[in-house]
N, C-alpha and C positions, 0 to 999 in steps of 0.2 A: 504494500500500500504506500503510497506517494502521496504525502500531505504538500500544497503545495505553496503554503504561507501561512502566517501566523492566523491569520482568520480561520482557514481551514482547521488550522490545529484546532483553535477551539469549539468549533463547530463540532468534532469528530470528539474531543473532550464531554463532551455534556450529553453526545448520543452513548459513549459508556457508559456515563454516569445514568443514564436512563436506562440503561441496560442491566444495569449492575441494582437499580432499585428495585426491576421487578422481579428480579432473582429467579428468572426462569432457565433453567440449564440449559436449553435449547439456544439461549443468546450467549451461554460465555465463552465460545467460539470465536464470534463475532468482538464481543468485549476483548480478550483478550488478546486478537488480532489489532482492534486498536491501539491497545497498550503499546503493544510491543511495539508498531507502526510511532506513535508516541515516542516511546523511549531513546530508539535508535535514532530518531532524527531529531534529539539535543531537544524536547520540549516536553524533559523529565518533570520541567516546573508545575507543568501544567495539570502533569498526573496528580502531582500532592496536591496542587490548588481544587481539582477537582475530587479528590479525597477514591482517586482510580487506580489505586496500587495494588489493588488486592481484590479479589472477586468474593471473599469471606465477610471482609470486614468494611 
């Protein structure tokens, strides 16, 4: 996945975060296809700011 600027990122930030609220396992595929997408492209901030480190907690 290719986020393609900061808007994006958090565009893609808060569709986790909507993912990760309705804690249906069928999305944390998806969720954590973000993440990683996230991570790797230096917009780790953004995971903690949207409290998406972790599909648990």
């Amino acid at each position: 996945m290719t986020i393609r600027d900061a808007a994006h990122a958090r565009e893609l930030a808060r569709k986790a975060k909507a993912l990760k609220a309705t804690h249906n396992q069928a999305d944390k595929a998806e969720f954590e296809k973000i993440k990683t997408a996230l991570l790797s492209q230096g917009y780790g901030a953004l995971v903690r700011e949207y409290g998406i480190e972790s599909w648990d907690r």
